[in-house]
C-alpha positions in Angstrom: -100.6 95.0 -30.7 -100.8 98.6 -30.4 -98.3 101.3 -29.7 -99.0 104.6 -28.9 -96.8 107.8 -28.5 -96.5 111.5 -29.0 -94.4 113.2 -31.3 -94.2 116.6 -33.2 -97.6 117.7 -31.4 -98.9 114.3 -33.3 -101.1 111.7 -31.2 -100.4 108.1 -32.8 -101.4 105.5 -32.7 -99.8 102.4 -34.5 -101.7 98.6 -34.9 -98.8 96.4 -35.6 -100.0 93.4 -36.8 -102.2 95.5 -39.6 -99.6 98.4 -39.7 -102.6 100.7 -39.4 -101.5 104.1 -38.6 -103.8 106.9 -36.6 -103.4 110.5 -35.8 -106.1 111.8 -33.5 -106.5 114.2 -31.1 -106.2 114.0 -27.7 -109.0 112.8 -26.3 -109.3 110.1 -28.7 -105.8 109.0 -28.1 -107.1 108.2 -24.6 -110.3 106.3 -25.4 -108.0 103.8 -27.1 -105.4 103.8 -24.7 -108.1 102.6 -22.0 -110.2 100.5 -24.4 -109.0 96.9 -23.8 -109.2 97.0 -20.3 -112.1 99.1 -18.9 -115.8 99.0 -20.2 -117.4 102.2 -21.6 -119.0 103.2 -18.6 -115.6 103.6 -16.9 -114.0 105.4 -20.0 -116.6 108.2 -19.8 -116.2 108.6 -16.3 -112.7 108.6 -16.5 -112.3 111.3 -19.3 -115.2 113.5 -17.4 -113.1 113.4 -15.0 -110.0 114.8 -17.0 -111.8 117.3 -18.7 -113.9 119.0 -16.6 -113.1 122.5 -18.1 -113.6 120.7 -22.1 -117.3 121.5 -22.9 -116.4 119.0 -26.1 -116.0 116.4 -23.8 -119.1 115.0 -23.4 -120.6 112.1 -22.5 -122.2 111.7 -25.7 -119.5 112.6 -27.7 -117.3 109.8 -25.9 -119.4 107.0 -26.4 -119.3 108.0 -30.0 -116.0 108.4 -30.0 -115.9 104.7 -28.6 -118.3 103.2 -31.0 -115.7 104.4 -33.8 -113.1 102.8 -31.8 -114.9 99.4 -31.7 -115.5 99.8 -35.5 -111.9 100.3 -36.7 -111.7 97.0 -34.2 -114.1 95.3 -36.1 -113.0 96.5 -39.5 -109.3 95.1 -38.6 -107.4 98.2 -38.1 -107.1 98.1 -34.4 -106.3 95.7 -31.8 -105.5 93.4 -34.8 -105.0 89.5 -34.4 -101.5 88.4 -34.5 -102.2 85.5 -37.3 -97.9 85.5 -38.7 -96.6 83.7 -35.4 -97.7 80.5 -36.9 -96.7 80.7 -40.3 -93.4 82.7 -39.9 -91.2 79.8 -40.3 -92.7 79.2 -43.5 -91.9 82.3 -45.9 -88.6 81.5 -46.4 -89.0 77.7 -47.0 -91.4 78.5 -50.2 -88.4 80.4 -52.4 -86.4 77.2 -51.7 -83.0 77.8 -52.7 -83.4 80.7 -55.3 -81.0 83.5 -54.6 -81.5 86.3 -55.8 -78.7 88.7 -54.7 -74.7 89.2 -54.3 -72.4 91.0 -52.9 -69.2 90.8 -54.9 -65.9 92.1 -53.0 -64.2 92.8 -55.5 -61.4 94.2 -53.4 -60.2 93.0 -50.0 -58.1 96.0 -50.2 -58.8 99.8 -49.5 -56.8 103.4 -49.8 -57.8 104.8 -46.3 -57.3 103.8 -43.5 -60.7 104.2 -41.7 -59.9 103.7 -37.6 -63.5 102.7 -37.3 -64.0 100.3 -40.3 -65.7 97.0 -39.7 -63.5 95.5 -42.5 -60.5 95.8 -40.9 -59.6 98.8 -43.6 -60.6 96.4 -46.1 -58.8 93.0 -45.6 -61.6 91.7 -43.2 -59.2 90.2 -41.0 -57.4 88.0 -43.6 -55.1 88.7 -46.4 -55.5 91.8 -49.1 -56.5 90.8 -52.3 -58.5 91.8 -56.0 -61.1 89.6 -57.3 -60.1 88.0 -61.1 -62.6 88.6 -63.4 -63.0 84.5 -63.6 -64.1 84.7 -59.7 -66.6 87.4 -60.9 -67.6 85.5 -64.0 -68.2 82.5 -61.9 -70.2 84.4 -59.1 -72.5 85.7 -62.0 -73.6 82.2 -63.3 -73.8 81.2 -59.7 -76.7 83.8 -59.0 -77.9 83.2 -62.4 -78.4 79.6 -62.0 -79.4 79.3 -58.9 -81.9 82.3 -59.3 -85.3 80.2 -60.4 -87.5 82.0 -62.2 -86.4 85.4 -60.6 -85.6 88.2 -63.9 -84.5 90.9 -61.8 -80.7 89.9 -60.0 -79.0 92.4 -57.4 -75.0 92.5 -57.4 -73.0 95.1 -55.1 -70.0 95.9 -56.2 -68.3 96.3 -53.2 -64.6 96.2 -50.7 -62.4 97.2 -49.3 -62.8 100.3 -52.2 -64.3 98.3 -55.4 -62.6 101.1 -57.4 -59.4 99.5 -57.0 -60.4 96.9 -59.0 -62.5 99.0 -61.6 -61.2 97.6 -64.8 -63.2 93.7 -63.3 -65.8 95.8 -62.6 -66.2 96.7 -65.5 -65.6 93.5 -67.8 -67.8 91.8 -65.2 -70.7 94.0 -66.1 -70.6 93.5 -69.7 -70.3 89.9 -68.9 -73.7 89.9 -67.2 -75.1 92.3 -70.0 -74.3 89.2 -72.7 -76.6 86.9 -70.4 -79.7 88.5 -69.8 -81.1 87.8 -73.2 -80.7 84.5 -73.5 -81.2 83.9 -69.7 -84.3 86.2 -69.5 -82.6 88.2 -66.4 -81.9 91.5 -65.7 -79.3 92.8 -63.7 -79.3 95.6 -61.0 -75.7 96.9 -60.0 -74.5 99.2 -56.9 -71.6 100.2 -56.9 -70.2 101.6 -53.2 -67.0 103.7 -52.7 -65.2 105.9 -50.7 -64.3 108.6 -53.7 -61.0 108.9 -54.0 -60.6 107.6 -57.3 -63.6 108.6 -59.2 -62.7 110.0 -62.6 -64.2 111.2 -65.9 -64.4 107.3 -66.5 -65.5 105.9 -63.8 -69.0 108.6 -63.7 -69.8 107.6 -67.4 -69.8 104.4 -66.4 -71.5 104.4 -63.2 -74.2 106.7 -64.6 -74.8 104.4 -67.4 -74.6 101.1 -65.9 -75.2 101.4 -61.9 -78.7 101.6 -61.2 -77.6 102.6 -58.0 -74.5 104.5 -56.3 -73.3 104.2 -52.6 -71.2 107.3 -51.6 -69.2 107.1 -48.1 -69.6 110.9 -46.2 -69.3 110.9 -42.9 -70.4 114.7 -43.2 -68.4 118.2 -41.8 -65.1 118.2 -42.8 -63.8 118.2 -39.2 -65.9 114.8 -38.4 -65.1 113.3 -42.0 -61.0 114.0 -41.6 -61.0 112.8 -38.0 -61.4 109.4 -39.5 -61.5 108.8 -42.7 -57.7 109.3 -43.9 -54.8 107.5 -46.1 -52.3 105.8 -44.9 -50.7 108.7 -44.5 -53.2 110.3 -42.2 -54.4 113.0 -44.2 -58.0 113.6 -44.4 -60.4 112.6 -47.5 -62.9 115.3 -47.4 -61.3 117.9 -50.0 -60.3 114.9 -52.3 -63.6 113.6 -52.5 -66.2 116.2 -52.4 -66.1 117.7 -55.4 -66.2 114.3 -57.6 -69.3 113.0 -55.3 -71.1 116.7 -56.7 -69.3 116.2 -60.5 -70.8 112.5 -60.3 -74.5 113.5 -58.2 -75.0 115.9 -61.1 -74.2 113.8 -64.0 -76.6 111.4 -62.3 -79.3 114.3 -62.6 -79.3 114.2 -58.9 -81.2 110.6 -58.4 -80.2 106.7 -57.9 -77.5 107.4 -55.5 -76.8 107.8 -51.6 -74.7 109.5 -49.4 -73.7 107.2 -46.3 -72.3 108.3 -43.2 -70.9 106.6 -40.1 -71.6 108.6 -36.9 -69.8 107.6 -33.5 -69.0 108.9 -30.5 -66.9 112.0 -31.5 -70.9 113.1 -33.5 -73.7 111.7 -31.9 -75.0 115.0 -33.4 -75.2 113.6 -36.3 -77.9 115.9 -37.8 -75.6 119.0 -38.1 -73.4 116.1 -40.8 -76.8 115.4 -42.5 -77.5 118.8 -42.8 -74.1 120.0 -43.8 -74.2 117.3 -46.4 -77.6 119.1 -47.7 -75.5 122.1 -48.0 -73.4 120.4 -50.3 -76.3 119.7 -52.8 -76.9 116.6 -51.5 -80.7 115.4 -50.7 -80.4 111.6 -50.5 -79.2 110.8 -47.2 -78.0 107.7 -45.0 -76.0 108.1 -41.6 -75.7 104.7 -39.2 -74.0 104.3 -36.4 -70.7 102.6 -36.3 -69.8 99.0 -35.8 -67.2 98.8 -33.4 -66.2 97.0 -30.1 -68.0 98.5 -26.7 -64.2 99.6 -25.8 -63.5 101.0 -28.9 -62.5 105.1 -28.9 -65.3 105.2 -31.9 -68.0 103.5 -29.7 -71.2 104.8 -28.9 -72.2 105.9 -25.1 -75.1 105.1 -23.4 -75.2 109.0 -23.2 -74.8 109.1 -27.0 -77.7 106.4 -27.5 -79.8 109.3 -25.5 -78.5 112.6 -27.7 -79.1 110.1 -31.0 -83.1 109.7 -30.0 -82.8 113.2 -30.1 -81.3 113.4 -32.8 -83.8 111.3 -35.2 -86.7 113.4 -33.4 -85.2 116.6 -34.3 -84.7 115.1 -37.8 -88.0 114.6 -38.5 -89.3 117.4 -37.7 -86.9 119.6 -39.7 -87.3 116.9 -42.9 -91.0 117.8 -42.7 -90.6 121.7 -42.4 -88.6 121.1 -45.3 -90.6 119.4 -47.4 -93.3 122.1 -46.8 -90.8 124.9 -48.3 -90.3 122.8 -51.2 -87.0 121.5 -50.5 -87.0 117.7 -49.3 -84.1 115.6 -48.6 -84.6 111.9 -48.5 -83.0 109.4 -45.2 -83.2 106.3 -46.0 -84.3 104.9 -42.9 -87.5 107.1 -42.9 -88.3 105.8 -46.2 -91.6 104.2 -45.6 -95.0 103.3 -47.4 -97.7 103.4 -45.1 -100.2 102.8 -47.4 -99.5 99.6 -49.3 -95.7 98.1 -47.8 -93.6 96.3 -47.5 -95.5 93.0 -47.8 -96.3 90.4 -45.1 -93.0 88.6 -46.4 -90.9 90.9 -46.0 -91.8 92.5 -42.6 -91.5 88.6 -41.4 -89.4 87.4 -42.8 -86.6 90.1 -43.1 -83.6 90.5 -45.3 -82.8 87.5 -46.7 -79.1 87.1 -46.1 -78.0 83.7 -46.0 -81.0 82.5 -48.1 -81.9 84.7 -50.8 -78.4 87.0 -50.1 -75.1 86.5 -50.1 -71.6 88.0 -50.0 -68.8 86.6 -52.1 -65.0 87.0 -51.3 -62.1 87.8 -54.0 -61.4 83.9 -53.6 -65.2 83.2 -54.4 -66.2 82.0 -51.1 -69.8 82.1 -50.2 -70.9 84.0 -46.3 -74.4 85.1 -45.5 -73.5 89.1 -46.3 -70.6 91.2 -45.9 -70.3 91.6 -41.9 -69.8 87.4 -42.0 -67.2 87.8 -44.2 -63.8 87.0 -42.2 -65.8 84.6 -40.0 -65.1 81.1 -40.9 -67.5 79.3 -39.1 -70.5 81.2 -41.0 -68.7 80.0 -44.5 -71.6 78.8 -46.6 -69.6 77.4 -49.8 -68.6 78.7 -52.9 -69.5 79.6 -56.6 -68.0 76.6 -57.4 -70.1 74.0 -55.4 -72.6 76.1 -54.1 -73.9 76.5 -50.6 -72.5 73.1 -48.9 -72.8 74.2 -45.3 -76.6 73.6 -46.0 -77.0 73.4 -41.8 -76.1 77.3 -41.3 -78.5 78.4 -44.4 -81.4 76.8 -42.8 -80.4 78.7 -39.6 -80.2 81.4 -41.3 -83.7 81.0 -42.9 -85.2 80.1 -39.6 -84.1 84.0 -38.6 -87.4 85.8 -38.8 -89.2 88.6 -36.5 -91.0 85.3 -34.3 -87.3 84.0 -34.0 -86.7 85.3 -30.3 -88.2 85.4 -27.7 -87.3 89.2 -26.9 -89.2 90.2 -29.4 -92.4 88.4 -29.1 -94.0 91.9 -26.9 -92.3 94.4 -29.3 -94.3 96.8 -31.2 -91.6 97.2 -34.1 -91.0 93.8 -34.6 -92.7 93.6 -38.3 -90.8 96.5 -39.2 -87.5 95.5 -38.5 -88.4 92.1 -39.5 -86.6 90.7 -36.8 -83.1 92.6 -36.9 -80.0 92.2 -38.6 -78.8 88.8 -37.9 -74.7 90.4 -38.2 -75.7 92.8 -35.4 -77.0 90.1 -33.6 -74.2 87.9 -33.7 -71.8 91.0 -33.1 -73.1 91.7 -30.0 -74.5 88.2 -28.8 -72.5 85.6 -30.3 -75.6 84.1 -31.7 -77.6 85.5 -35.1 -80.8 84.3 -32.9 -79.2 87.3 -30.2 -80.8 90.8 -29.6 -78.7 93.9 -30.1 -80.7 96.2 -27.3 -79.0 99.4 -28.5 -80.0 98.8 -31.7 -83.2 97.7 -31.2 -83.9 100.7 -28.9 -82.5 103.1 -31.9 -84.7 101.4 -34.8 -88.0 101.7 -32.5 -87.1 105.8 -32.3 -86.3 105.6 -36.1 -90.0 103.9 -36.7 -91.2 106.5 -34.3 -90.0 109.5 -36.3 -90.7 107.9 -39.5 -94.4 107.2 -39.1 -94.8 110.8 -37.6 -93.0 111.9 -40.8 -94.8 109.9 -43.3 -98.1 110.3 -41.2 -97.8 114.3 -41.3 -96.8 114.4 -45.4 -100.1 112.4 -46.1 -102.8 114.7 -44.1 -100.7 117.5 -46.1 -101.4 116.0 -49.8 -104.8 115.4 -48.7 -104.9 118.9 -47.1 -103.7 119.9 -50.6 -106.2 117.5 -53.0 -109.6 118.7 -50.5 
């Protein structure tokens, strides 16, 4: 499948199924446009036709210009066979049962009071509670044991506001640090919070132990303080900035992100990225809120419009950045053109369910943290393991040939087939489709490839 589009005075031209990626110029962009259904004669008469004042535009030089077309078709970079249909049900069947990462909510509990929070500020529609560090030990030798021959294990440390439960945390880390050894593992941990009680301790830890840290910004203060307050309904901004710098800078400025939620009241979302930039910040996350369609927070069909714009204008600002030697990273234009994500992963997807899953302060086992609450998408627990054995094999059945939506769409091996929570969110079924979100991630892949396309001709323009 191809996809082409325009972009940032960049012709491209995308093959799906081989995830080649093209830039040419214009006349070139419309060879292959009208190459699969009209024969060569017809192409040369039609771009005569366009280009009567182009003295480039010859006949010659278009039936060349076609014979390199039919090559990069031949060479399987272009009008590439779909060959994953068939064996996309597979992938997940052949790691079996291994898991390989948690999410431990260590704290059902939080100390704002976020209007917009998918968590229900914390308590995911249940009770308030801390995890014990048993629950956590447990959990550990769960993913351990059921991790095959896996050495590298994932754990999130995560709420609710994880900090509220630091001193677990903490003893559940060195826990894990006393089993790698003799268990030949090594353990990754992210720790995600919302600030407001980082201390001296909690940066000497996180910047020794956390190979990974997940900061919550929503951006200008205004925005941020609208909110994200206490319980009392003060704002968090002033509170928090200046520990995420005092913690970014102990970190040497690396393994860590700032995430935002945008909604309604700032579909202009760049001006928060930005702002955050300002702040010393360059690694960079902003995603649009989970909320009802009637909630104050939600976003418009008008908003869905101003955020295409928004990741357009993004891109192109990112790259004039990164050409006056001062990048900033977004995560979801983080992309290797040249050599990933494997077939695997751009079929198979995410893993959650299967290879991920989310564990509650009681120790209960759901598919990731927006299942959490749901009790009909309970899996087990660390105890006795997954025993709703039905609902992970429909979770591993969740692939990017899963629905029939997506069986025309271009992006479909790049989101992998979707998240299966936004799915259910807005469908009722983890097999659903989430149109606004599907319609934002194909602008995303748009602006990404036009970003990551433009920084490689510009280290080759640098290396000729």
């Amino acid at each position: 499948m191809v996809h082409q589009y325009k972009l940032n005075g960049c012709n491209i031209v995308l093959d799906s199924c081989s995830g080649g990626v093209h830039v040419v110029d214009e006349v070139a962009y419309d060879v292959i446009a009208l190459w699969p259904d009209h024969t060569a004669e017809e192409i040369v008469k039609t771009l005569l036709e366009k280009y009567p004042d182009r003295p480039d535009v010859t006949e010659a030089e278009l039936r060349e210009c076609i014979a390199d077309v039919e090559a990069l078709v031949r060479s399987g970079q272009l009008h590439t066979p779909d060959t994953f249909a068939d064996i996309a049900g597979t992938f997940k069947e052949r790691s079996g049962d291994v898991v390989k990462a948690l999410c431990l909510h260590v704290a059902h509990s939080c100390n704002l009071n976020c209007s917009y929070c998918f968590a229900s500020q914390g308590k995911y529609h249940g009770d308030r509670a801390l995890m014990s560090f048993e629950v956590g030990k447990q959990a550990l030798d769960f993913l351990i044991a059921h991790s095959g021959d896996r050495t590298n294990l994932e754990v999130d440390f995560f709420g609710g506001e994880p900090l509220m439960n630091w001193q677990v945390v903490k003893d559940l880390v060195a826990y894990a640090r006393t089993r790698e050894e003799p268990c030949r593992k090594h353990f990754r941990f992210t720790l995600t919070t919302n600030g407001m009680l980082i201390d001296q301790d909690v940066i000497d830890f996180a910047n020794r132990e956390m190979d990974n840290v997940v900061l919550s910004l929503d951006g200008r203060k205004e925005i941020h303080d609208a909110l994200r307050v206490d319980y009392a309904g003060n704002g968090s901004y002033d509170r928090i900035v200046p520990r995420f710098q005092e913690l970014v800078k102990a970190r040497g400025g690396t393994r860590y992100y700032m995430r935002g939620t945008f909604t309604h009241r700032n579909p202009d979302f760049t001006k928060d990225l930005f702002h955050m930039a300002d702040l010393g910040f360059t690694e960079l996350s902003m995603e649009p809120v989970v909320c009802a369609p009637g909630d104050p927070a939600a976003l418009t069909a008008e908003d869905l419009e101003t955020v295409k714009e928004q990741y357009e204008l993004l891109a192109v600002e990112m790259l004039k950045r990164h050409r006056e030697g001062r990048p900033i990273t977004f995560y979801h234009y983080m992309l290797d053109l040249a050599g990933g994500p494997c077939v695997y992963k751009r079929v198979s997807g995410c893993g959650s369910g299967t290879e991920y899953m989310a564990v509650t302060p009681w120790g209960d086992l759901y598919p990731c943290h927006q299942f959490v609450g749901e009790e009909a998408y309970r899996l087990g627990d660390v105890w006795k393991g997954v025993t709703n054995t039905a609902l992970r094999e429909e979770f591993r059945s969740c692939n990017a040939y899963a629905r029939p939506e997506c069986a025309d769409c271009w992006a479909k091996l790049y989101c992998s087939g979707g998240c299966a929570a936004n799915a259910y969110h807005a469908s009722g079924s983890i097999r659903g489709v989430y149109e606004a979100g599907c319609e934002l991630f194909r602008k995303r892949m748009e602006c990404a490839i036009m970003l990551q396309a433009a920084l490689a001709e510009d280290a080759e323009g640098r290396e000729a």
